[in-house]
C-alpha positions in Angstrom: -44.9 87.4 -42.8 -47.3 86.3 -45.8 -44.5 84.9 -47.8 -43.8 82.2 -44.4 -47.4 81.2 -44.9 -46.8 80.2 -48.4 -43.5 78.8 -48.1 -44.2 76.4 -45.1 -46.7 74.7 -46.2 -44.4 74.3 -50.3 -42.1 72.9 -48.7 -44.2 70.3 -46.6 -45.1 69.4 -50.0 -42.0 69.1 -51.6 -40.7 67.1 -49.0 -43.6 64.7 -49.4 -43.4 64.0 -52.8 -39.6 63.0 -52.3 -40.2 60.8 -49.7 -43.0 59.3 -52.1 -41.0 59.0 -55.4 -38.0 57.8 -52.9 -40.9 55.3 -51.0 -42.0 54.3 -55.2 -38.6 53.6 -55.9 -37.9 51.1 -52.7 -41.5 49.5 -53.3 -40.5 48.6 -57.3 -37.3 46.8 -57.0 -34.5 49.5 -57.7 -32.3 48.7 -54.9 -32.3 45.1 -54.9 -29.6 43.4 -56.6 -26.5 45.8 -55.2 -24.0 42.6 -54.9 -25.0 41.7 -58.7 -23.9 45.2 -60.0 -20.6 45.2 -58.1 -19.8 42.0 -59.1 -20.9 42.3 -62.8 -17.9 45.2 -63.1 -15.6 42.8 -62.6 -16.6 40.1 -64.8 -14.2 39.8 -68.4 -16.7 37.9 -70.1 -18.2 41.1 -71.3 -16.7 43.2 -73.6 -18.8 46.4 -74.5 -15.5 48.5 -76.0 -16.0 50.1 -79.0 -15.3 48.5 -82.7 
């Protein structure tokens, strides 16, 4: 029953520092340009093969 005292409260925690990085990540930009990437994939102009 000790351990359920411990492992509660570690995983209230955890939890809350994922929603924070995932909160950090939202806040600074990461998601924003979703259309640009997809349509970026598709563009010939850039050619990143090798040698």
């Amino acid at each position: 029953m000790n351990i359920v005292l411990f492992l509660a409260p570690a995983s209230v925690l955890i939890a809350l520092v994922g929603l924070g990085a995932f909160w950090w990540t939202v806040r600074s930009g990461q998601y924003d340009d979703p259309a640009g990437d997809a349509a970026r994939i598709l563009n010939d102009q850039i050619d990143d093969r090798p040698g």
